[in-house]
C-alpha positions as CSV (number, residue, x, y, z in Angstrom):
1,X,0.0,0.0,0.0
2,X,1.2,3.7,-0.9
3,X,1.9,6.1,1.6
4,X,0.3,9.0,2.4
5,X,1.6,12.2,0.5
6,X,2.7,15.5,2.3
7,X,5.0,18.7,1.3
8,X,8.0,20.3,2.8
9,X,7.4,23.8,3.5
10,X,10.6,24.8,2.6
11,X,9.5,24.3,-0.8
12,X,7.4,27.7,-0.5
13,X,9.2,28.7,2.3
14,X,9.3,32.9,1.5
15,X,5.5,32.8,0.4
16,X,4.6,30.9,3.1
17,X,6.5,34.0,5.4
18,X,3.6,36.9,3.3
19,X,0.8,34.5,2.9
20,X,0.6,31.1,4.9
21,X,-3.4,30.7,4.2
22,X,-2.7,31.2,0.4
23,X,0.2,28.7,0.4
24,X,-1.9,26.5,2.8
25,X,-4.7,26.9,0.4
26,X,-3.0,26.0,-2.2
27,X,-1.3,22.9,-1.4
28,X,-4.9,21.4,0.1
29,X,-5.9,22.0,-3.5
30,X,-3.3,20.4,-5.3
31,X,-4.2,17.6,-3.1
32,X,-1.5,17.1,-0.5
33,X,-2.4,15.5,2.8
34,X,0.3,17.0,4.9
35,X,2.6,19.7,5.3
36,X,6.1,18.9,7.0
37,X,6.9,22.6,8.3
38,X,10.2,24.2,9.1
39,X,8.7,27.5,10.9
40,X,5.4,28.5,12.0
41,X,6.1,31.7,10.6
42,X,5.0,33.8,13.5
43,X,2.2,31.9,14.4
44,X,1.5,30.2,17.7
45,X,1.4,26.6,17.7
46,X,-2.5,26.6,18.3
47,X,-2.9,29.3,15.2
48,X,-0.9,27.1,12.9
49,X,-2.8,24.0,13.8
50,X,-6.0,25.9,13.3
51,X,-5.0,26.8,9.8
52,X,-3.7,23.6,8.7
53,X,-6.9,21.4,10.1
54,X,-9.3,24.4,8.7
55,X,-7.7,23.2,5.1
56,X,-8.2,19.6,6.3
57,X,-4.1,18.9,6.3
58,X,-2.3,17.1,8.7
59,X,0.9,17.7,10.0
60,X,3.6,14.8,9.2
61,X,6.7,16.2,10.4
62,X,8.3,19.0,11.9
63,X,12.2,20.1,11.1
64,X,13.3,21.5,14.5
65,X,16.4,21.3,16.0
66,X,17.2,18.8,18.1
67,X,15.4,19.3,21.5
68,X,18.6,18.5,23.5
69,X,20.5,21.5,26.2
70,X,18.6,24.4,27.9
71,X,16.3,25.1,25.0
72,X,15.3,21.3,24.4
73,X,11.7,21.1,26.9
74,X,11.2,24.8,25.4
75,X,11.3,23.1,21.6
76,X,9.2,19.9,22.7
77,X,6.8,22.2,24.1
78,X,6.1,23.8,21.3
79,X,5.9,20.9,19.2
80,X,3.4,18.7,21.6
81,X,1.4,22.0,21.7
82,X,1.0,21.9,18.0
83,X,0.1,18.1,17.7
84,X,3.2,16.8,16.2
85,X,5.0,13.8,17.1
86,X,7.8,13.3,14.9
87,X,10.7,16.1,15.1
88,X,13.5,16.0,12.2
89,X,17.0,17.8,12.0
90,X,20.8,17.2,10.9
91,X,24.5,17.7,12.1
92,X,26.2,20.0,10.0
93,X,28.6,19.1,7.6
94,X,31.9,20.3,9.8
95,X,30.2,17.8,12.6
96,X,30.6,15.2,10.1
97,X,34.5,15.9,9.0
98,X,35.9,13.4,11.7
99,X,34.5,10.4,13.6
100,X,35.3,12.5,17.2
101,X,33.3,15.5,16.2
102,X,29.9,13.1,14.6
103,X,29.8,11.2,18.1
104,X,30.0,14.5,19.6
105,X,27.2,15.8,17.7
106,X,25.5,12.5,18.0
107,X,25.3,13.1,22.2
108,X,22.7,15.9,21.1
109,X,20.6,13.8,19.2
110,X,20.5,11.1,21.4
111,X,19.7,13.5,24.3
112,X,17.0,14.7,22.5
113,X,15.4,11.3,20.9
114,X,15.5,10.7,25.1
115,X,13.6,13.5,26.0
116,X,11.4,13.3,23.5
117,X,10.7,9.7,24.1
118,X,9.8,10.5,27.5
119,X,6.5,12.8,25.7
120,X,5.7,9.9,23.4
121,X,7.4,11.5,20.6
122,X,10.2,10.3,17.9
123,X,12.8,11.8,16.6
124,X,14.1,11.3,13.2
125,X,17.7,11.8,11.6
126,X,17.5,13.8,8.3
127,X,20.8,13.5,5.3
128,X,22.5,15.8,3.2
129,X,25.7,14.7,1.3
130,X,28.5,15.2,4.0
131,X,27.2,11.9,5.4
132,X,27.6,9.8,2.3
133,X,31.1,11.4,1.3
134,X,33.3,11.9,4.3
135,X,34.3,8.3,5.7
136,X,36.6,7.3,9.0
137,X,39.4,4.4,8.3
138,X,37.4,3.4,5.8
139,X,33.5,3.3,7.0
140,X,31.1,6.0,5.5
141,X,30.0,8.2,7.4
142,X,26.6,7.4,7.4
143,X,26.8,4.3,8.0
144,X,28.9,5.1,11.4
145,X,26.2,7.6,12.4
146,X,23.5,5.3,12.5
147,X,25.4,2.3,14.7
148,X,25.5,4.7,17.1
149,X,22.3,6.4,17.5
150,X,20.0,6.0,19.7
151,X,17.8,3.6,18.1
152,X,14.9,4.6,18.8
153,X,15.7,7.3,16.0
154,X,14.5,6.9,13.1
155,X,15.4,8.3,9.3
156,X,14.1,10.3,6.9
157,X,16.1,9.6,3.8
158,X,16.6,12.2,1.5
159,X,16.9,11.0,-1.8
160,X,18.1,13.9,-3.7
161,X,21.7,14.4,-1.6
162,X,22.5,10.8,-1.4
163,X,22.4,11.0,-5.5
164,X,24.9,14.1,-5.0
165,X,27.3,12.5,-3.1
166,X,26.8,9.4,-6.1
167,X,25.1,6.4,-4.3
168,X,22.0,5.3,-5.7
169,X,19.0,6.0,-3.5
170,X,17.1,2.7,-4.0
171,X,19.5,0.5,-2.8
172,X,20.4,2.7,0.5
173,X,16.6,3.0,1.0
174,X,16.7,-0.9,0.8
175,X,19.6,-1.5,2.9
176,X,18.0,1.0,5.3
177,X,14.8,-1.1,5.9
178,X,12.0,-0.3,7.9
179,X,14.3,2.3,9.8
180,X,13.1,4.7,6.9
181,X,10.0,6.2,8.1
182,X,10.1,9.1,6.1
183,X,11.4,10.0,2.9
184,X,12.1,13.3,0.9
185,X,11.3,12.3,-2.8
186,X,13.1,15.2,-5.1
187,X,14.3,15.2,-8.7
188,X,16.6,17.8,-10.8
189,X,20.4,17.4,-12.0
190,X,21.9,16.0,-8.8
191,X,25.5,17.9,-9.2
192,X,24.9,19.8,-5.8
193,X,23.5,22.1,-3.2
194,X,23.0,25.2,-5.3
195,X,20.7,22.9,-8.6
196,X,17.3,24.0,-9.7
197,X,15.2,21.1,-9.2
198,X,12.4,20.0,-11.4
199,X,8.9,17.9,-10.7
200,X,8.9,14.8,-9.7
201,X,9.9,12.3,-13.1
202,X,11.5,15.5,-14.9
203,X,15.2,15.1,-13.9
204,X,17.9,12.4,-13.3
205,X,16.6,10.8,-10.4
206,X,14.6,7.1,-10.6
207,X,11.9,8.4,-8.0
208,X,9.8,5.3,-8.2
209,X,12.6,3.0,-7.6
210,X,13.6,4.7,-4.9
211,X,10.1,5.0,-2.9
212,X,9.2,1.4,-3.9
213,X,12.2,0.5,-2.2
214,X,11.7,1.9,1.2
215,X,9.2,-1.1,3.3
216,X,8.0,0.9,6.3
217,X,7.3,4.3,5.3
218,X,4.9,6.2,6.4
219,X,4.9,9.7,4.4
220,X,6.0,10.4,1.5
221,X,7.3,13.7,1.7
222,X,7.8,16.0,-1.3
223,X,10.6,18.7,-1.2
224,X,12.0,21.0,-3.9
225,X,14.6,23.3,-2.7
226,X,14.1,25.9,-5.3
227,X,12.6,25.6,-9.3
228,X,13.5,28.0,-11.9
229,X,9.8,27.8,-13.1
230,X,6.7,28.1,-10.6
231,X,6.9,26.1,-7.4
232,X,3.3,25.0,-7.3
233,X,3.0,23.9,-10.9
234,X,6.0,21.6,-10.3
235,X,4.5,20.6,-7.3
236,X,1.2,19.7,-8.4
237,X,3.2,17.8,-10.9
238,X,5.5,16.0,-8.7
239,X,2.2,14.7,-6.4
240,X,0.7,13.8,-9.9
241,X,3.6,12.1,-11.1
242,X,3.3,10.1,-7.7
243,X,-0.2,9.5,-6.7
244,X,-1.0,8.4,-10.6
245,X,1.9,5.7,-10.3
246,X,0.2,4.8,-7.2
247,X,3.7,5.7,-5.4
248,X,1.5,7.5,-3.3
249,X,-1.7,9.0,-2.6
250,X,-3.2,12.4,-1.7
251,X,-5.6,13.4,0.4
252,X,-9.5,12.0,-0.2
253,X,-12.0,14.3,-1.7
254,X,-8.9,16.9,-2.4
255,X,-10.6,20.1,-4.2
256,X,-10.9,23.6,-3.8
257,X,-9.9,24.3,0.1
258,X,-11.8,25.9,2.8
259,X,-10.7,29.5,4.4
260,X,-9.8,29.5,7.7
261,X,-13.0,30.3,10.0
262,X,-11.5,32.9,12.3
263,X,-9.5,36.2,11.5
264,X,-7.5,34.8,14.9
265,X,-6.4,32.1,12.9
266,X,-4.9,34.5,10.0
């Protein structure tokens, strides 16, 4: 069975900053069933759940740092507040350069996925490239990473960077197993952080190889970083070029999208 089909705000990330009901709007229409957010863009975490469930969206996801140190109960607050139960982040790349400085970052993520647990909540471990190029004596970086989180962490793989670093997404998906919960599904050159991406089926990228090959997931998570054309036309054709491949599917009786009920919730 397919999984359900959601967005990454970052995708519309400067609209969503001047209009959030618009982009909101927009995405229920094209018939997305989630949003993963980065920001609440000013809102509260009761006004952003009230405009997302007046648009009948769910939220899959949040990308929030890692709830660990003095400001992790503050972040976890926020995030149980607005309903969420998954939180996602990353090291850096300069955390990655040496095996010393990932375990060091690693003792954040582990402190959060323990606090977090302790709310009923998960946290998942997000890639770029740095973690499928740098290596220690021999063992990719990645694959040092995950042996020692906490496992209770779980992944969500981003299939765009681990074509940039050259590895083919499908078969890390499959060697992954049901540890990939989540998945980023993007297309476009793959040469690096600065491409224009392109809809879903579009660019280099074997996008239903790679989804087919991840067992457990439970979102399916569309993400393009930037588009030299219009964001939600490649959008709507990424989550066609998906939910007509039954790779995934969108939300039921998607159409035209409610306003929010309240000015409050603006």
């Amino acid at each position: 069975m397919s999984a359900p089909l959601a967005v990454q705000l970052w995708s519309v990330h400067t609209l969503a900053g001047r209009d959030l009901p618009g982009v909101l709007g927009r995405v229920a229409e094209i018939g997305f069933a989630a949003v993963e957010p980065i920001s609440l863009y000013g809102r509260s975490p009761a006004q952003f759940r009230s405009l997302t469930d007046g648009f009948g969206l769910e939220i899959c996801s949040a990308h929030a740092p890692f709830p660990a140190g003095d400001d992790g109960e503050r972040t976890l607050d926020t995030y149980e507040e607005l309903g969420v139960d998954t939180l996602v982040w990353s090291l850096e790349p300069e955390e990655l350069a040496t095996r010393d400085t990932m375990l060091r970052g690693l003792e954040r993520v582990n402190d959060g996925a323990r606090r977090a647990a302790r709310r009923g909540m998960t946290i998942a471990y997000h890639n770029h490239f740095a973690e499928f190029t740098a290596s220690y004596d021999g063992e990719l970086a990645y694959d040092a990473l995950l042996a020692a989180l906490d496992p209770s962490v779980v992944i969500e793989l981003d299939m765009y960077w681990v074509a940039v670093a050259g590895l083919d997404p499908a078969a890390v998906a499959a060697r992954l197993g049901p540890r990939v919960r989540l998945l980023h599904a993007k297309d476009g050159p793959a040469r690096g952080m600065s491409d224009q991406m392109v809809a879903l089926g579009d660019g280099t990228l074997d996008v239903g190889a790679a989804v087919r090959a991840c067992s457990a997931l439970d979102w399916c998570i569309v993400e393009l970083d930037r588009t030299a054309g219009d964001m939600f036309e490649a959008l709507a054709r990424s989550a066609d070029h998906l939910t007509r491949r039954a790779l995934a599917h969108g939300r039921a009786g998607a159409g035209p999208a409610a306003r929010p009920h309240s000015k409050e919730d603006l």
